[in-house]
N, C-alpha and C positions, 0 to 999 in steps of 0.2 A: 406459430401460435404463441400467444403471451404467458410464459410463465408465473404462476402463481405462486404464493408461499402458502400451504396450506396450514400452517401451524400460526399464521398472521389472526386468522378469527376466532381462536382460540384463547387467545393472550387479552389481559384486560385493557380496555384504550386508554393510551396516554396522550392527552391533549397537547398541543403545542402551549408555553408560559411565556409572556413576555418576559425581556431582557430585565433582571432588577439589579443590574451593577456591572460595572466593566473592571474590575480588579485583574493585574496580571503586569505581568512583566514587559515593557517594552516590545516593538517589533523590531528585530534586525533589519540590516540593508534590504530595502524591497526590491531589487535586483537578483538578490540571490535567495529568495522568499524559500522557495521549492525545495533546492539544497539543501536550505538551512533549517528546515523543519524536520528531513530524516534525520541529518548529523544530531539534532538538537535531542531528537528520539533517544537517538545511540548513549548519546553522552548523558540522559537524564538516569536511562537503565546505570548507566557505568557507576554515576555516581551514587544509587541508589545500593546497591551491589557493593561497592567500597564501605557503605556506612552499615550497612550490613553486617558484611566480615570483616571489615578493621573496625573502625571507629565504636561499634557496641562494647564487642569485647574488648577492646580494650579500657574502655569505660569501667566495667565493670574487673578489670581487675584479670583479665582470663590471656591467655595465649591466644596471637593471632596465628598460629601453627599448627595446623590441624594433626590430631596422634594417626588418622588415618582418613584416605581416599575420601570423596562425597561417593555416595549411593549410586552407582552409578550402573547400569547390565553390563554383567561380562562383555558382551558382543558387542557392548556399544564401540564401534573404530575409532581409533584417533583420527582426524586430519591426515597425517604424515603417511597412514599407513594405507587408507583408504582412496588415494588416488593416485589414477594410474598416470605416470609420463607415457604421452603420445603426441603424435605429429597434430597440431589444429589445422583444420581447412578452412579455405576462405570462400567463403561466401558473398564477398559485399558486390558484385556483380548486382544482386537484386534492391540494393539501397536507391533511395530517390529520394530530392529533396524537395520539402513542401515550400513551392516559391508563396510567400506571405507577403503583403506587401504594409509588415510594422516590424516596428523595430525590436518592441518586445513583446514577446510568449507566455507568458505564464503557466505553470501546468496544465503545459500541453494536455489533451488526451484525444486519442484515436479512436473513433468509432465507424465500423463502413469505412463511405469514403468521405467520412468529414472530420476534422480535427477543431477542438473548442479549447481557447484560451482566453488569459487575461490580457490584457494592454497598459500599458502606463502613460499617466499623461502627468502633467507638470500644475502642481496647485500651491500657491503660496510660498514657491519655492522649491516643496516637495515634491517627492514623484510618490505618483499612488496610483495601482494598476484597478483602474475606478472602469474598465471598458469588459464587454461581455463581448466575442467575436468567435464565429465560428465559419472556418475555412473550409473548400466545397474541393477535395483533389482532382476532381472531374474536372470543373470546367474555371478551377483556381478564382474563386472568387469569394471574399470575405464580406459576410455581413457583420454589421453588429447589433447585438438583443438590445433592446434599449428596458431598461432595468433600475427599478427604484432604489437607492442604498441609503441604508441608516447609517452606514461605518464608510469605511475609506477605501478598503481595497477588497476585491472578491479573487478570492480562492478556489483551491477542491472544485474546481470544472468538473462536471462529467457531464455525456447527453446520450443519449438516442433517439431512435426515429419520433420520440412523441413527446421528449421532457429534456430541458436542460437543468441540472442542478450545480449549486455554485456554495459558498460562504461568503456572506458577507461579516466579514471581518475587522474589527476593532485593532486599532495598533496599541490602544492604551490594554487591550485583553478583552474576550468575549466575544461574540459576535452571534449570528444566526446561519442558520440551513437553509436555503433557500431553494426555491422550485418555479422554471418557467416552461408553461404548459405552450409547446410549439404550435398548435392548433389555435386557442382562443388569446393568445398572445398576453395570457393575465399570468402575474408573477404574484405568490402567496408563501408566506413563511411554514417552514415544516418542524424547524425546531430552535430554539435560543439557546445558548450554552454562556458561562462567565468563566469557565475553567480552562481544561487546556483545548486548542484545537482537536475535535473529530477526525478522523481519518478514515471519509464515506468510500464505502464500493457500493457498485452498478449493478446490479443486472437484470435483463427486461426491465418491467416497472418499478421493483421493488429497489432500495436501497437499504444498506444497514451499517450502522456506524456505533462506536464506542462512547461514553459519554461518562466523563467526572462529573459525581455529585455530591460535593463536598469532598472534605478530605480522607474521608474512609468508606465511599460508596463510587463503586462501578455500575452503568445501567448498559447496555448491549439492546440497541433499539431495529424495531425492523418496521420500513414503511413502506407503505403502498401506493405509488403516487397516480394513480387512476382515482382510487379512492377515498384518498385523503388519511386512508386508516393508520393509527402506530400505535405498533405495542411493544413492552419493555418485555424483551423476549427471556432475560436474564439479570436479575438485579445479585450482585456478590457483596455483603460488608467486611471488611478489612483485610483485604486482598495481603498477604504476605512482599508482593512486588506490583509494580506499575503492569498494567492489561498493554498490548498491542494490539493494533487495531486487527478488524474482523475481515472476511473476506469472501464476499458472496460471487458464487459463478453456478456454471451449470450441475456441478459435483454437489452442490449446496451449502450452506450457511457454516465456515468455518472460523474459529476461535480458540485460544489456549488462556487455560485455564491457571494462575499462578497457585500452588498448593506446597504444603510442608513435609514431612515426613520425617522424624527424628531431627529435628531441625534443618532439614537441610533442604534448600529452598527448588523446586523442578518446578513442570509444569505439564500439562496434561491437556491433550488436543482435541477439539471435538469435531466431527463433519458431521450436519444434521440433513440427509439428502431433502429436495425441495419437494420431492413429495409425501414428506410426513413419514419414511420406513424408516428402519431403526438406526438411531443413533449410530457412528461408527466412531473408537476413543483410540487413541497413541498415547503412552506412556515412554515419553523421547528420554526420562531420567536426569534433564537438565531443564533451564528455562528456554522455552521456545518461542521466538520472535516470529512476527507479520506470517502465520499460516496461509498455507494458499494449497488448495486442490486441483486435480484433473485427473478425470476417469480413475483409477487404482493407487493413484499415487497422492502424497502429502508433500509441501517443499514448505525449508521453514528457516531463520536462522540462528543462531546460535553461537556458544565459542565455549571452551574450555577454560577462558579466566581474560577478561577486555570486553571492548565492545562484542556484541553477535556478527561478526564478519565473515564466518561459515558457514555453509550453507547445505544443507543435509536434505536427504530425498529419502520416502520410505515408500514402499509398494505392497498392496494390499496387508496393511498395517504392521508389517515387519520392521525390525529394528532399522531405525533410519542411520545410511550410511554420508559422509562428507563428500559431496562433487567438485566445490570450490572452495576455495581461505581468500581472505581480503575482496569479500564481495560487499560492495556499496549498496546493490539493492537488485531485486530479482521481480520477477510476474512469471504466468504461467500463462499457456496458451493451448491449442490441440496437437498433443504430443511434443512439449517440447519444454522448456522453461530458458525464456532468456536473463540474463543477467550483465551487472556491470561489474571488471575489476579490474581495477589499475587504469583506469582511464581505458579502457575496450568492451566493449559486448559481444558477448558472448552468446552460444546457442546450443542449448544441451540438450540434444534429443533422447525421450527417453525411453523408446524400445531399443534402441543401437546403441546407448550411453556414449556414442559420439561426440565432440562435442566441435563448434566452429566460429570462426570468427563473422559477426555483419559487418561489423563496420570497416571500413579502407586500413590497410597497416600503416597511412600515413597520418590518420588521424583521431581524434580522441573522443570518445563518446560519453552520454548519460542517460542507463535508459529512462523513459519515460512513463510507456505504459503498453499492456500486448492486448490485442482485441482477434481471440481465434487464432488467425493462423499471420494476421498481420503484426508488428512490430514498430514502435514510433520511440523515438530517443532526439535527445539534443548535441547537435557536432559541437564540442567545445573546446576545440583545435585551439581556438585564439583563447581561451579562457572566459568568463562572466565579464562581459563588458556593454555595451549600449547596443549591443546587435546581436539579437537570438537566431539560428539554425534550425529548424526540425528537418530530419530527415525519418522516414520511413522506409519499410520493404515488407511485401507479403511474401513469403516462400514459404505458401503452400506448396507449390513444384517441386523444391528442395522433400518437403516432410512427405512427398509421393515416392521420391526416388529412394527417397530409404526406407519407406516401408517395403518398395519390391525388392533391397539390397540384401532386406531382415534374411 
């Protein structure tokens, strides 16, 4: 049955506005679109954070040497101390590769058994991944959505059984949220943005994504796309630090909150379950990156001073401790949480705190995106070049064998 947000009819509706300006920075290489949008994340926190604690104070004349510690819980673990060396296992026996028959992918995403990307094609010289295509693993056959664009390149793929959604995307800045209903094959705009890219999550019908409005207002939007409804579920003015995107699944509507205390900048996590019971908060004592839940547990990233390249796990809201360092990016699935580091994926299951490798030891991965118990990443053995890979693997089979090992 179709999950509802009950907290959606509640919120006052915010109409979709047309586009009034494309302001914004350049698009990088559309080849490495996908990539270049998380590192681009990492590095806008980094520098965010730099002008923060160097560049103010020093301005003003102050030591950038702190006389003591940030605020930090006792219990909170380092990195160093909080993971364990153990032997990893290998898993990749259950890897497959999704035979697609284009050259390029654009964020990927897995759903069932269909995976929806972008395509690139050749205009005026330029390449612009102008194609909606969504790949069927059953019976390996690609269609493509055929779809109106105002901008050049569509982004943020997601689908399920009843709706694909995409961005259509501006290279000069800007772009819209777009929605294609897989039944009456009509495509309608859900939302216009001119600031930085959204970064939507999926789940059932609803979608929910982050949104800059202007330069000192955050809006946290949640839609309905059965019924066309949105509501700005969360508006924040002058957030201390830049929001990470939100993260809706079955645990519900999750988000971290940038907040101060004695000057000293954390952040504060919220899981709001989908059926309306009570809020549930994490106070992680630092800033917390891309939140994500499942069943007891919160997965989020973070770091001690650089980009958030740590990756911390909390269970029923206890002090979140550190699984991995130099992690590129993580999802969460049932019982498990994969991730990417150092060019490998990983699989960390989390009643066993085991953890394994998917991908072949002779080759290099990124993951992509986790749907349940399945897993989809990009083999990027040869590097970003003119020829994308997806490979996936379900091991549910795997997360049975460890539950009876528990």
């Amino acid at each position: 049955m179709r999950k509802r947000f009950p907290l959606l009819k509640k919120q006052r509706l915010v109409r979709p506005s047309p586009v009034v300006g494309s302001p914004g920075n350049p698009r990088k290489d559309a080849a490495l679109f996908a990539l270049k949008i998380f590192i681009g994340l990492i590095a806008a926190a980094a520098v965010v954070l730099a002008v923060i604690f160097v560049v103010i104070p020093l301005a003003n004349g102050e030591s950038i040497v702190p006389e003591s510690e940030p605020l930090v819980e006792a219990e909170y673990n380092d990195p160093k101390d909080s993971i364990k060396n153990e032997t990893i296992g290998d898993i990749s026996s259950y890897q497959k590769e999704a035979v697609i028959q284009y050259n390029t992918e654009n964020d990927a995403y897995l759903y069932g058994h269909e995976i929806v990307f972008s395509s690139a094609s050749v205009k005026n010289g330029i390449s612009v991944y102008d194609k909606l295509v969504v790949f069927d693993l059953e019976t390996e056959e690609s269609e493509e959505i055929p779809v109106d664009l105002k901008y050049e390149n569509i982004t943020q793929t997601r689908l399920n059984d009843n709706y694909i959604v995409f961005i259509d995307s501006s290279s000069a800045g800007g772009g819209r949220i777009m929605m294609y209903d897989r039944s009456t094959k009509e495509t309608s705009e859900i939302k216009s943005f001119v600031y930085a890219m959204p970064q939507i999550s999926m789940y059932g019908d609803t979608i929910a994504f982050l949104q800059q409005a202007g330069n000192s207002l955050d809006r946290l939007y949640v839609f309905d796309l059965s019924t066309k409804e949105s509501a700005a579920f969360q508006v924040w003015p002058d957030l201390p630090a830049p929001t990470s995107a939100a993260d809706l699944s079955a645990a519900g509507l999750t988000y971290a909150v940038p907040t101060t205390d004695d000057d000293v900048i954390s952040s504060v996590i919220y899981v709001q379950p989908l059926d309306g019971s009570e809020i549930k908060r994490l106070d992680p004592g630092r800033l917390a990156y891309y939140p994500k839940a499942t069943g007891d547990y919160i997965a989020f990233q973070a770091s001690t001073s650089g980009p958030p390249t740590d990756l911390y796990l909390s269970k029923n809201l206890e002090m979140p401790r550190v699984i991995a360092t130099n992690v590129t990016n993580f999802d969460v699935g049932d019982g498990f949480i994969a991730y990417t580091k150092e060019g490998t994926l990983y699989i960390y299951f989390l009643e066993t705190s085991e953890t394994k490798q998917l991908n072949s030891l002779v080759s290099h991965a990124l993951l992509s995106n986790v749907d349940r118990t399945r897993v989809c990443w990009y083999d990027v053995t040869g590097g970003f070049g003119n020829l994308d890979i997806i490979k996936y693997a379900d091991i549910a089979e795997e997360l049975n064998s460890a539950e009876d090992d528990r």
